[in-house]
KELUM-186060 format. One line per 10 residues: number of its first residue (from 1); for each residue x, y, z of C-alpha. Coordinates in Angstrom, 1 decimal. Example, Ala and Ser with C-alpha at 12.3 -4.5 7.8 and 13.67 -1.06 7.14 Angstrom:
residues 2
1> 12.3,-4.5,7.8  13.7,-1.1,7.1 $
//
This chain:
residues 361
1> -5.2,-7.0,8.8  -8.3,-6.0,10.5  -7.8,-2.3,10.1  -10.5,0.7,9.8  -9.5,2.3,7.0  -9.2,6.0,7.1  -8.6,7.9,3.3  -5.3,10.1,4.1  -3.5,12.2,1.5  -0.2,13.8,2.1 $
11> 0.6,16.5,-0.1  4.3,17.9,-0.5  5.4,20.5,-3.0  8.3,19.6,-4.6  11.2,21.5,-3.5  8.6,24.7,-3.1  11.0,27.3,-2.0  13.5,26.8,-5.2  10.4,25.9,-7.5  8.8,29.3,-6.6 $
21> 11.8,30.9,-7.0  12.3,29.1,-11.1  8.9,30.0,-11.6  9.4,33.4,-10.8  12.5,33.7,-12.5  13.0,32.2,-15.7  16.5,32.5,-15.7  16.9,30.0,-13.0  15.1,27.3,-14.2  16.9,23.9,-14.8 $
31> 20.2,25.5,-12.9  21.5,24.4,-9.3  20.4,26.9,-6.7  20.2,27.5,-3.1  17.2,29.4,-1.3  19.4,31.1,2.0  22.4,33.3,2.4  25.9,32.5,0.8  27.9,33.9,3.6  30.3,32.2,5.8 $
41> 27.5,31.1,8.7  24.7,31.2,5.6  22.4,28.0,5.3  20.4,26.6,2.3  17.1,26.3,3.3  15.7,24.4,0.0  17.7,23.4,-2.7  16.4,22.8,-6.4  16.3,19.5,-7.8  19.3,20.4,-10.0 $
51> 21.6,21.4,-6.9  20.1,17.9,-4.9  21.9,16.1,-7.8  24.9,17.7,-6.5  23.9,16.4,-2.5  22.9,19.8,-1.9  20.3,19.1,1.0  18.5,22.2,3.2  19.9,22.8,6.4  23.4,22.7,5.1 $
61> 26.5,25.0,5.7  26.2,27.1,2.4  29.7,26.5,2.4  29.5,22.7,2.1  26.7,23.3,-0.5  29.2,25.7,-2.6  32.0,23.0,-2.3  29.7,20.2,-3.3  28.2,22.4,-6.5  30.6,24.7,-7.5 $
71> 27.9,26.4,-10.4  25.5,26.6,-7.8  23.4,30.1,-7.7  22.2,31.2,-3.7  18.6,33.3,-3.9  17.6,35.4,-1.3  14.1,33.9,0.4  11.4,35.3,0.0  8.8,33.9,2.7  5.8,36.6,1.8 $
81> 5.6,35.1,-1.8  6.2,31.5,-0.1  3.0,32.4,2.4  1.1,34.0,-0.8  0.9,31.0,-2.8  0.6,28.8,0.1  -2.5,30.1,0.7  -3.6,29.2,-2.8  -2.7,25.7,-2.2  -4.5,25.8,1.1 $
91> -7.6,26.9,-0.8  -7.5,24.2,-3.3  -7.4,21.6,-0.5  -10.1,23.5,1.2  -12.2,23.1,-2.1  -12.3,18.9,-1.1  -12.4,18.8,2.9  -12.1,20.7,5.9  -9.9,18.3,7.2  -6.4,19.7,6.3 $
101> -3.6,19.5,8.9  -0.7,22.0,7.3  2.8,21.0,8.8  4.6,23.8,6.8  4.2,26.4,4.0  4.8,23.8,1.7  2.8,20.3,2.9  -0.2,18.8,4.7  -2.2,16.0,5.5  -6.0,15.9,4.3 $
111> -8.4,13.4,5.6  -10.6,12.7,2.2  -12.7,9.6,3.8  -15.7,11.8,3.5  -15.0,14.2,1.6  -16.8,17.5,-0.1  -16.6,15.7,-3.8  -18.1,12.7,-2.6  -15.7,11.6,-5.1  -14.7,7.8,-3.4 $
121> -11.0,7.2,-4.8  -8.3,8.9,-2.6  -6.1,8.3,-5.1  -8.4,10.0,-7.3  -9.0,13.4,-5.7  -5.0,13.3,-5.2  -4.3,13.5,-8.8  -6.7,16.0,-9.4  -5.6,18.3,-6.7  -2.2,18.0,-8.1 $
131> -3.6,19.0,-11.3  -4.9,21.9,-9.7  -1.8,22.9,-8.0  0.1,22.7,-11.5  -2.9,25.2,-13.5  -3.2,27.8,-10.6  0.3,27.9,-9.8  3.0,26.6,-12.4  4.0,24.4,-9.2  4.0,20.2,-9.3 $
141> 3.4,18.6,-6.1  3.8,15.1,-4.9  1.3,13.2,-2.9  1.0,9.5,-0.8  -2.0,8.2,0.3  -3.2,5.6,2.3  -4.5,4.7,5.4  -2.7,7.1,7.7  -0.7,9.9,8.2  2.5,7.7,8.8 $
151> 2.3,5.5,5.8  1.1,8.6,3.8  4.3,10.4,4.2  6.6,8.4,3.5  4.5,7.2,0.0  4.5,10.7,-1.2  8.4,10.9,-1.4  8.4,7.9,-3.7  7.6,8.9,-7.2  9.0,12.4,-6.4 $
161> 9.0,15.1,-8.2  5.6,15.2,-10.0  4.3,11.7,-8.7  2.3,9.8,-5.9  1.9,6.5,-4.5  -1.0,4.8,-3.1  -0.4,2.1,-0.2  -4.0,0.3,0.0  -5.4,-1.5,2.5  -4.8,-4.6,1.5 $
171> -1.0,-3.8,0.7  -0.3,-2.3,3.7  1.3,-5.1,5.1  3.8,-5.6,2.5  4.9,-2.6,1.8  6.5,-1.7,5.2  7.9,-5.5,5.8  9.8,-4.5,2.5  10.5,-0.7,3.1  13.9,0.4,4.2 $
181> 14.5,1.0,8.1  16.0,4.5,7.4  13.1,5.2,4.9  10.2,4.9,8.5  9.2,8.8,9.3  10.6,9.5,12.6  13.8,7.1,12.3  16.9,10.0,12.2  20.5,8.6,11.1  21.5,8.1,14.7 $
191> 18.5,5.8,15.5  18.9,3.8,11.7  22.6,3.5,12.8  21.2,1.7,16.3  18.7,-0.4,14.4  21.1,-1.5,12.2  23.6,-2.6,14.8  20.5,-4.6,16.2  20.0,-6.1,13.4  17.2,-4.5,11.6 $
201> 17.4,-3.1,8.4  13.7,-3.4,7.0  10.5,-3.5,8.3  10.3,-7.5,8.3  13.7,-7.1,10.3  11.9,-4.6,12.5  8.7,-6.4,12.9  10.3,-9.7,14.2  11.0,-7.7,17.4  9.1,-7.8,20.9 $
211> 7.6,-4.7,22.1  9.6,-5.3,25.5  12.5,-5.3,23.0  12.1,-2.3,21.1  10.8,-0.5,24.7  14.5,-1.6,26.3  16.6,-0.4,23.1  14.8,2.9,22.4  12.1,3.6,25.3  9.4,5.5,24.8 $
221> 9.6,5.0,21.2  9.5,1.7,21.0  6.1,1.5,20.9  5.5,3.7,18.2  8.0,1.6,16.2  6.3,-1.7,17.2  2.6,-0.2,16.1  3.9,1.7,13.0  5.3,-1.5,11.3  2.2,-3.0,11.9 $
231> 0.4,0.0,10.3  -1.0,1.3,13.6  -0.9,4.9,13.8  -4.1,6.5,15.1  -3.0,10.0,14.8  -6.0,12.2,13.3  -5.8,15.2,11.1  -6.4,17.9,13.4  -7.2,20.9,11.0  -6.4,23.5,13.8 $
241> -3.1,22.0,14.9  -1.1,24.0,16.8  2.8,24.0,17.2  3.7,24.1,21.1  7.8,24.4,20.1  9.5,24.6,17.4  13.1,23.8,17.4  16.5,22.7,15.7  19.6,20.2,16.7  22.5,18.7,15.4 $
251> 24.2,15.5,16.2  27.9,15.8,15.9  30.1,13.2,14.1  32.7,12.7,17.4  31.8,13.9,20.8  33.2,17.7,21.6  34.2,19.1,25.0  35.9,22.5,23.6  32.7,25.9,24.8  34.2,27.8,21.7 $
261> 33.4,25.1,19.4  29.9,24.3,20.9  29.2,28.0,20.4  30.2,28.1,16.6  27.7,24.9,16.2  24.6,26.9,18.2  25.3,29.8,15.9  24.5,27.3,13.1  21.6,25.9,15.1  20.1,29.1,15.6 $
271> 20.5,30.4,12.0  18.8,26.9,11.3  15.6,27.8,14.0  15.6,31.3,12.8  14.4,30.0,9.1  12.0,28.3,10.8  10.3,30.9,12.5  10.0,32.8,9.8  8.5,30.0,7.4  6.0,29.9,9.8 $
281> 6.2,33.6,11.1  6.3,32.6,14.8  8.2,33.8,17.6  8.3,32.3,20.9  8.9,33.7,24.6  10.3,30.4,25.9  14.0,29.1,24.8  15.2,25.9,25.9  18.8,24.6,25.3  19.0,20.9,24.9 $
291> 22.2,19.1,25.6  22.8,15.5,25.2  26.0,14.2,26.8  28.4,11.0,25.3  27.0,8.9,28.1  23.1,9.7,26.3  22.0,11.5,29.6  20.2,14.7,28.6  20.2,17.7,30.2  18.0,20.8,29.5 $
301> 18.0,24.4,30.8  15.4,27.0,30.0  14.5,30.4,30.5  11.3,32.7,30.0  11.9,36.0,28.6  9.3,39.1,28.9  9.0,39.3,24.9  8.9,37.3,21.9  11.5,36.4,19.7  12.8,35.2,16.4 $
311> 15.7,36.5,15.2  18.9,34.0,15.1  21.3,36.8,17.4  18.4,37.0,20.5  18.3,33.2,20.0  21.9,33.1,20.6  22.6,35.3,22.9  19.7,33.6,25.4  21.0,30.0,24.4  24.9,31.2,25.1 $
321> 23.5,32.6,28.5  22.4,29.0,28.7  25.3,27.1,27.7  27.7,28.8,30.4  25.0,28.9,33.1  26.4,26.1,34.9  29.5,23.3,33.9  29.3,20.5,31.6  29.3,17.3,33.2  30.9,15.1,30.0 $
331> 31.8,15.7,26.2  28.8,16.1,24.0  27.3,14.9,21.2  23.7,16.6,20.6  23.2,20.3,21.3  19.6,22.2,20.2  17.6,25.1,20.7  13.7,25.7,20.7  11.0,27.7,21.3  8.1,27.3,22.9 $
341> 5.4,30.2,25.0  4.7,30.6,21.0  2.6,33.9,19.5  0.6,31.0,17.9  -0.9,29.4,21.2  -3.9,32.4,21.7  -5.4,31.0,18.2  -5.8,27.2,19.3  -9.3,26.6,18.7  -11.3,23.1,20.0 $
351> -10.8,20.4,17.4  -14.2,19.6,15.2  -15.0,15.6,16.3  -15.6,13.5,13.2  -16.9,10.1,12.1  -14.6,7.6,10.4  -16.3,5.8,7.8  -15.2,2.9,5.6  -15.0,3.0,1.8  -13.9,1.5,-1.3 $
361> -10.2,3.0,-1.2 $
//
């Protein structure tokens, strides 16, 4: 395949909020809970594997999630124990290389090519870091690896819980022709619905496509889809990555035209960002309303406010300010909200440059 093989783990904790909260609490473990609020405008924000078997998914209505599992049990989060044994995680990975990329309290890439073990399986210092995880913490995590971050993540939701998958070098190829179109990080269920009225339902189905093709159906991401099947995906891990937004949306099942109702699904979409914000304790001075119309035109409106914040009511109060601002040109079928001007930005530090070396994977 002619590519330079970078050694990439990703490591996910396997369903970290819920498992912390078992671990914690002995009385929940092997029962169906919810991390969030159980009121009317509540949202789960992580589910145990007990209540997934249910289709109990974060981000959901607690409502729907207390229709789908009537036995299930809703747990107040706790993000400063979350934060507190993330850090211990972070210091395990720490132990092996400098190169860690966190994307949340609960996973992260790590570049292992060269690595502080000079240990030369990826697969290898994956298992053992897992190992670790389980003895300092009670906690299993789950962990790809291969040859970038792309293929990476989506291996290390394969054998989950407790598991990982390695995609070599040499079965790179393969195992994207054969993987599922909806399976591809960064492929939503509005854009698998599209491929699969274009005919592509795997990555063989996907790969038969032009580049002029894919740029005509889906723009600027066409690209990334033609070089991602392909197993291009130079993206480093950038140890001091910085969010610039952060932000929530949902897509809506038929097209709505009714202000009251598109204000009952922002409250939703702000309780969503708020969680969000506080997994990551960020707050943001910037709030941007995105609104995508029936015809696909997008429109968005911002504003810049003189302090930071966080909480889901400031969130939708500034986004409702937003909404009515001026009138809606069609019915709509996307609305979200995001923040950017973050309290993060002040800490973004120059990224360390680094050598990628080949090894026996």
């Amino acid at each position: 395949m002619g590519l330079q093989s970078r050694k990439i783990i990703h490591i996910d904790m396997d369903a970290f909020f819920a498992s912390v909260e078992q671990l914690d609490n002995p009385a929940l473990r092997g029962k169906p809970i919810a991390v969030g609020g159980s009121s009317k405008r509540g949202v789960v924000s992580a589910a145990s594997y007990e209540a997934r078997k249910f289709g109990v998914r974060s981000a959901m209505s607690s409502i729907t999630a207390k229709k789908l599992c009537s036995e299930l049990i809703f747990v107040k989060s706790r993000f400063d124990r979350y934060k507190e044994i993330s850090r211990k995680i972070r210091a395990i990975f720490l132990e092996y290389t400098d190169l860690v990329e966190p994307l949340s309290l609960d996973e992260a890439y790590l570049d292992v090519t060269k690595n502080k073990k000079d240990m030369d399986s990826a697969s290898s210092i994956a298992k053992e870091i897992r190992a670790r995880i389980y003895k300092e913490t009670g906690l299993t995590a789950s962990a790809g690896i291969s040859i970038n971050k792309f293929i990476a993540k989506i291996a290390s939701d394969y054998h989950k819980p407790n598991g990982q998958k390695t995609v070599s070098p040499d079965e790179v190829e393969d195992f994207l022709e054969q993987l599922e179109i909806k399976k591809f990080y960064g492929v939503g269920k509005v854009t698998t619905q599209k491929m699969y009225s274009l005919g592509i339902f795997t990555g063989y189905d996907l790969k038969q496509k032009s580049l002029a093709f894919l740029e005509r159906n889906f723009g600027k991401s066409g690209a990334y889809y033609y070089n991602a099947v392909r197993g291009i995906h130079h993206s480093e891990v950038k140890p001091n990555r910085i969010r610039k937004s952060v932000g929530a949306e949902r897509t809506f099942a038929e097209n709505i035209t009714s202000e009251v109702y598109m204000l009952e699904k922002l409250t939703h979409i702000a309780e969503e960002l708020e969680l969000r914000l506080k997994k990551g304790k960020i707050a943001g001075k910037t709030i941007t309303l995105k609104i995508k119309y029936s015809t696909f035109a997008t429109q968005t409106r911002s504003k810049t406010l003189v302090y930071f914040i966080a909480s889901k009511d400031l969130i939708l109060e500034n986004a409702k300010a937003l909404l009515y601002q001026e009138k809606l040109t069609d019915s709509v079928r996307l609305l979200g909200i995001s923040l950017s001007n973050l309290n993060t930005e002040k800490e973004e530090k120059k990224q360390p440059e680094y050598i990628q070396l080949s090894f026996k994977f």
